[in-house]
C-alpha positions as CSV (number, residue, x, y, z in Angstrom):
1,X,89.8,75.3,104.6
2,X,91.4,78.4,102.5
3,X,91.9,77.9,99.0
4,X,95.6,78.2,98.5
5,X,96.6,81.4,97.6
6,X,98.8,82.7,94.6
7,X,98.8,85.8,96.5
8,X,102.1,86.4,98.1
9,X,101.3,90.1,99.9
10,X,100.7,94.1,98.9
11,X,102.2,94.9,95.8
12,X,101.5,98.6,95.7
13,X,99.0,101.6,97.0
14,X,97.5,104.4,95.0
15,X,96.0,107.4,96.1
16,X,95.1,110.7,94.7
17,X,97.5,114.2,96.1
18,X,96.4,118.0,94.9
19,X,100.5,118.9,94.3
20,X,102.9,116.4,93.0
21,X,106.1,119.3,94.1
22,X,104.3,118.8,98.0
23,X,103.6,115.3,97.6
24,X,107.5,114.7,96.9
25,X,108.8,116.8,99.2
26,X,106.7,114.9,101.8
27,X,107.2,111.5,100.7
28,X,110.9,111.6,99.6
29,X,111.9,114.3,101.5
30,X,110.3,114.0,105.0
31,X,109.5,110.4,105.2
32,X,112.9,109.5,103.2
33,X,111.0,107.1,100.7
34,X,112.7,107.1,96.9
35,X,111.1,108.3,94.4
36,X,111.5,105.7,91.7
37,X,109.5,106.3,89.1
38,X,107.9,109.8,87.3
39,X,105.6,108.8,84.5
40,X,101.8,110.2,83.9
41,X,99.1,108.6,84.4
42,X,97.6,106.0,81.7
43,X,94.3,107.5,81.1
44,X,95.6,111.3,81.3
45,X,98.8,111.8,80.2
46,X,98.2,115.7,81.3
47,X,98.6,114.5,84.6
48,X,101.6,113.0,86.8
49,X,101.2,109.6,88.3
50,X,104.5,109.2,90.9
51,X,106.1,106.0,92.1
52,X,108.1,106.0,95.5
53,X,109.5,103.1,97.3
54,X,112.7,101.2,98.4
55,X,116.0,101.6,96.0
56,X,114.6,99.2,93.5
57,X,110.8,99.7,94.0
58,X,109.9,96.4,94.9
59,X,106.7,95.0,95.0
60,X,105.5,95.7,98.7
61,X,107.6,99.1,99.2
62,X,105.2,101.0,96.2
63,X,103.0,103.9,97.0
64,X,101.8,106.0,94.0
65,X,99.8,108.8,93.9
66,X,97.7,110.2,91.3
67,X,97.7,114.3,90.9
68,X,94.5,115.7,90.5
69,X,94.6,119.5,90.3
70,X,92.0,121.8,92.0
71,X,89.1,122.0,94.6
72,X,87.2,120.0,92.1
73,X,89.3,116.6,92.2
74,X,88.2,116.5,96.4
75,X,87.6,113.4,97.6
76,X,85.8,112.1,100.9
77,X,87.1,109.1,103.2
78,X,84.6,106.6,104.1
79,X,84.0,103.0,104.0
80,X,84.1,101.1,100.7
81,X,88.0,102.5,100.5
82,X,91.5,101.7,102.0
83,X,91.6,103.6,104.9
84,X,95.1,104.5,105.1
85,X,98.6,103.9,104.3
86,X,101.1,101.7,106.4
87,X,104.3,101.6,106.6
88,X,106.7,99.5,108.1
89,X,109.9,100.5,110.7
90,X,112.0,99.0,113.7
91,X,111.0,99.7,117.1
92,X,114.0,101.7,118.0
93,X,112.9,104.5,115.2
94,X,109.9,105.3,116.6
95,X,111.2,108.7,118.7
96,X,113.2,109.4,115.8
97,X,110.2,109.7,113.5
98,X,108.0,111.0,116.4
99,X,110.5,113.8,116.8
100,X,111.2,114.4,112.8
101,X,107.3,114.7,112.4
102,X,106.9,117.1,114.7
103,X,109.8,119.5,114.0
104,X,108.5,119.9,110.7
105,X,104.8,121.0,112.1
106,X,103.1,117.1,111.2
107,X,100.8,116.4,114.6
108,X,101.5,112.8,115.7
109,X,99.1,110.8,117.4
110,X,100.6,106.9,119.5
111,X,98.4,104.4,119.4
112,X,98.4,100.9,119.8
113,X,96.9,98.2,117.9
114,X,97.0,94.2,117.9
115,X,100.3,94.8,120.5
116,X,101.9,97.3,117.9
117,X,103.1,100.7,118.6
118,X,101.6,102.9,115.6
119,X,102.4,106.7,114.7
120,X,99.5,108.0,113.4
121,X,99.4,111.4,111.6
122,X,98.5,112.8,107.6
123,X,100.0,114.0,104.6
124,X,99.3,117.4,103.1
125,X,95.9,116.5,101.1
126,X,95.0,115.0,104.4
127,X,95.3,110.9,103.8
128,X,95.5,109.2,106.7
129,X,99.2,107.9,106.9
130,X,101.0,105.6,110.2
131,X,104.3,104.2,110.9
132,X,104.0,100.8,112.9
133,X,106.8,99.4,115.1
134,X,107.6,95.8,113.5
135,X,110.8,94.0,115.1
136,X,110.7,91.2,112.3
137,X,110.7,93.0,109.1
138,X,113.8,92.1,107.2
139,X,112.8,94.8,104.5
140,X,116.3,97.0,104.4
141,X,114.2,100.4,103.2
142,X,115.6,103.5,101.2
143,X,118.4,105.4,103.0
144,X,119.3,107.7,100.0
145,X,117.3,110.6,101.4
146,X,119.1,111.2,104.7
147,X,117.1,108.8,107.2
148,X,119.7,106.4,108.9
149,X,119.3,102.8,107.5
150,X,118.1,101.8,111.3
151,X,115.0,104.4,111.2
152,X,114.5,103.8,107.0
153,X,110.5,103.6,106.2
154,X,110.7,99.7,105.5
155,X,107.1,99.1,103.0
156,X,104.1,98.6,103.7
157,X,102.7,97.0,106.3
158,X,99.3,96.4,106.3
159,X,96.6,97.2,104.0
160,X,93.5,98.8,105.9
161,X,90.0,98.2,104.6
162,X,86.8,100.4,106.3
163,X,84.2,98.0,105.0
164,X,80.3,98.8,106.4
165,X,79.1,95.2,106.1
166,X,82.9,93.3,106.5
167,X,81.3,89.3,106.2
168,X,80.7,89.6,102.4
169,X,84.5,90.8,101.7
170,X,86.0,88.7,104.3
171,X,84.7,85.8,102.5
172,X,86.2,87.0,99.2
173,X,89.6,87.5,101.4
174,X,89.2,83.5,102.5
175,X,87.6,82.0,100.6
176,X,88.5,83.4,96.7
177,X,92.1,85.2,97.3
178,X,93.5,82.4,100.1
179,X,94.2,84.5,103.1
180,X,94.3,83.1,106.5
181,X,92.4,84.6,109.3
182,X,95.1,86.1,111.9
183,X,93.1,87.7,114.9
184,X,90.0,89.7,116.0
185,X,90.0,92.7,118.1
186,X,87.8,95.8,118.7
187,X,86.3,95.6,115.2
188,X,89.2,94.6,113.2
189,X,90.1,91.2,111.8
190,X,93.3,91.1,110.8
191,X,94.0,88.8,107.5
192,X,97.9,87.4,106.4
193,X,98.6,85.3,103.4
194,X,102.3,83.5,101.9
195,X,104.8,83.4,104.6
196,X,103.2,86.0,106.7
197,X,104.4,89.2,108.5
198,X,104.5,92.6,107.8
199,X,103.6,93.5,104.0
200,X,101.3,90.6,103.8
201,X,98.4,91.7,105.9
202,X,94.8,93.2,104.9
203,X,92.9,94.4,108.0
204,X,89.6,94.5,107.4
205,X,87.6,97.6,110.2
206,X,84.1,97.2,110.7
207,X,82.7,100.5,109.3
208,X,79.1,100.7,109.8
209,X,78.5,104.4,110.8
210,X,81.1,105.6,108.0
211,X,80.1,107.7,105.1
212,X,80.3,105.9,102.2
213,X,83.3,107.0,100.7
214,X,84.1,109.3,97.6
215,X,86.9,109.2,95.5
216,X,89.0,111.8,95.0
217,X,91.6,114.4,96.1
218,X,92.9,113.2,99.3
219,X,91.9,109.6,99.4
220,X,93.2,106.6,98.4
221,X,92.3,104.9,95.0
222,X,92.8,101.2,94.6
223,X,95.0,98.5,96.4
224,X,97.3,96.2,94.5
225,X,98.2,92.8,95.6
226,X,101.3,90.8,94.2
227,X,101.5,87.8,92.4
228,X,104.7,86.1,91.2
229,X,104.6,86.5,87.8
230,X,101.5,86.0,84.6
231,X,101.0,82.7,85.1
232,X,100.1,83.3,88.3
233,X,97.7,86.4,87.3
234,X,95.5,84.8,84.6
235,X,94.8,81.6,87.3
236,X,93.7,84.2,89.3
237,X,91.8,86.3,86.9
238,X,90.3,82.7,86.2
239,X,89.1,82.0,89.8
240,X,88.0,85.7,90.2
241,X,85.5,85.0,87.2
242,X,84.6,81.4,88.0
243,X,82.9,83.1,91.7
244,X,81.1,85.3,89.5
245,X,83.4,88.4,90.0
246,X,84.0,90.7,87.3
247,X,87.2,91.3,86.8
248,X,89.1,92.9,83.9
249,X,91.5,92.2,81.1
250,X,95.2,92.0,81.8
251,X,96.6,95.6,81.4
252,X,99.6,96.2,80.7
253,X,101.1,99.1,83.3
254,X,104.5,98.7,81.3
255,X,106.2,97.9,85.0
256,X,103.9,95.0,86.0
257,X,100.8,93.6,84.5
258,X,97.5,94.0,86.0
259,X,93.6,93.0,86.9
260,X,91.3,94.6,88.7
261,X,88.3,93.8,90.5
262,X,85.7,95.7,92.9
263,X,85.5,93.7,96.4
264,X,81.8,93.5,97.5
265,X,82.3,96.2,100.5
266,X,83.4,98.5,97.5
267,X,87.3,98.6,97.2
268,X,88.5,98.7,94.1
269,X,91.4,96.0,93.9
270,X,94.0,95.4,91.4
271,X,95.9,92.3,91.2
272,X,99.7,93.3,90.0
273,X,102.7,91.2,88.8
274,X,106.1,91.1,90.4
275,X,108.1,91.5,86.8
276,X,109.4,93.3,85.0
277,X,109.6,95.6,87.8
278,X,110.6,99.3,87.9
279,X,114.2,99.1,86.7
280,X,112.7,97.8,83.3
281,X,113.2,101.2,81.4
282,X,116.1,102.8,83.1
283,X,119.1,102.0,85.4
284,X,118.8,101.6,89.6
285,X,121.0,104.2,90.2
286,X,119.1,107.2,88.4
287,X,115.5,105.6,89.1
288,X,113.2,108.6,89.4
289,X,114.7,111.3,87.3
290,X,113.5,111.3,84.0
291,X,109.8,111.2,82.9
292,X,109.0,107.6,81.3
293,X,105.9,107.4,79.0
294,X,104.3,104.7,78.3
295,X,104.8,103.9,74.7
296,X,101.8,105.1,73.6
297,X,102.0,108.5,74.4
298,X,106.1,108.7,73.2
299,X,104.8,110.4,69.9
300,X,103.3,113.4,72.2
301,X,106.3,113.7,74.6
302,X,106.7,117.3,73.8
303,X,103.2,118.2,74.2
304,X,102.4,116.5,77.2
305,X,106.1,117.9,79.0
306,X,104.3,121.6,78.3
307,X,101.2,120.5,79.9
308,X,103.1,119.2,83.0
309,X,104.2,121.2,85.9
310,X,107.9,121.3,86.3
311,X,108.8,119.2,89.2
312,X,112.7,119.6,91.7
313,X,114.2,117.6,93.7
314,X,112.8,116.7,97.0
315,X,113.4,119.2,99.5
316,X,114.9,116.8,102.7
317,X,114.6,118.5,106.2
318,X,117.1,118.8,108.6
């Protein structure tokens, strides 16, 4: 039997983009997600770390990217890393986003998987990215960007992990974080934990011919999954280190606390609170527009704000 899980889903994504100006104007602007939240990132301040999500940014809508400037910060996808991002939308949006892609010169691939229809295509620094047809996602979206509140970009959906031995983190999955075992097929074993459904699921894809993967430009970092609130974090910070897993302090990410932990196929895994949330530091309705530092870089505002690129609006497509 799974041990009951504290876990209640995907709390966020991070991966790593070349040009936070493209990276908005594709994520904000072409796939209509908000950006709500532009603050640096906690070991560089010389370098942007960008939130986007639903109006509020709640925990399951977050994907953040790290910018690492030039050919230097490439990375290389492989196993030992999330494979991809997911997002969520209705059924009936899936020409309208096929169609959108296309007109702005994104290929689209349609696939299906586990009896979803799935767009697949990539962003600019190449990260694998797919919208999946879910009928049962009440998740309402962003619609502040243009994209009709029927077709809105919901959250994520699943959380894709290209492991080249999957049994050992599998078990973890089960067995330490309380997941249930959903289905098998072709190589992937699809994973849900709390009530289930779309933002809840880890599928883990048997990877054994992959290059092991390298971090970088281009991939994605880490995966965070939610908990409730600390209480909830330090039991399972506790249970982490009782199987023997090393796993770090609680960090403070001044949005949400966190852990983190490297899974035994080689994903690095954070473990991030629901509260305070994204609207801790400035109102809902401006989310997004001002840079936020976190404290301890306030007394170098000026110097870091030279150091960073200045950043518009996202450019939303027609």
């Amino acid at each position: 039997m799974n041990t009951p899980s504290l876990i209640t889903g995907i709390h966020h994504l991070t991966a790593i983009a070349s040009d936070p100006q493209a990276n908005i104007d594709f994520y904000a602007g072409l796939l209509g997600l908000r950006l709500v939240k532009k603050t640096v990132n906690f070991d560089d301040p010389s370098a942007y770390h960008l939130y986007y999500g639903d109006e509020t940014g709640a925990p399951g809508t977050i994907v953040t990217f790290f910018y690492w400037p030039g050919p230097a910060g490439a990375g290389r996808i492989g196993s030992g890393q999330v494979a991809r991002i997911s997002l969520s939308a209705a059924p009936e949006s899936i020409d309208f986003w096929t169609d959108r892609l296309r007109r702005h010169g994104v290929a689209v691939e349609r696939v299906s998987r586990f009896g979803e229809t799935v767009l697949a295509f990539a962003d600019p620094d190449g990260i694998p990215v797919e919208i999946v047809a879910v009928s049962d996602d009440a998740r309402r979206g962003w619609t502040g960007a243009g994209v009709p509140a029927a077709f809105a970009l919901r959250g994520l959906h699943t959380a894709e992990l290209a492991i080249a031995a999957p049994a050992a983190t599998e078990a973890l999955i089960t067995d330490v974080m309380g997941y249930r075992l959903v289905r098998r097929e072709e190589g992937r074993t699809r994973f849900e934990t709390g009530a289930g459904g779309s933002g809840t699921f880890i599928d883990v894809v048997a990877a054994p011919d992959a290059p092991r993967g390298l971090g970088g430009v281009g991939t994605i970092h880490h995966i965070a999954w939610r908990v409730a609130d600390d209480t909830s974090e330090l039991a399972m910070q506790d249970r982490l280190a009782r199987t023997g897993i090393l796993v770090s302090p609680v960090r403070d990410r001044t949005y949400f606390r966190s852990i983190y932990y490297r899974e035994r196929g080689g994903v690095l895994f954070e473990i991030a609170t629901d509260i305070p949330g994204f609207p801790h530091d400035e109102p809902v309705a401006t989310l997004g527009t001002a840079l936020k530092l976190p404290v301890q870089f306030e007394p170098a505002r000026a110097e870091i704000e030279k150091l960073l690129p200045p950043l518009q609006p996202a450019r939303i497509p027609a």
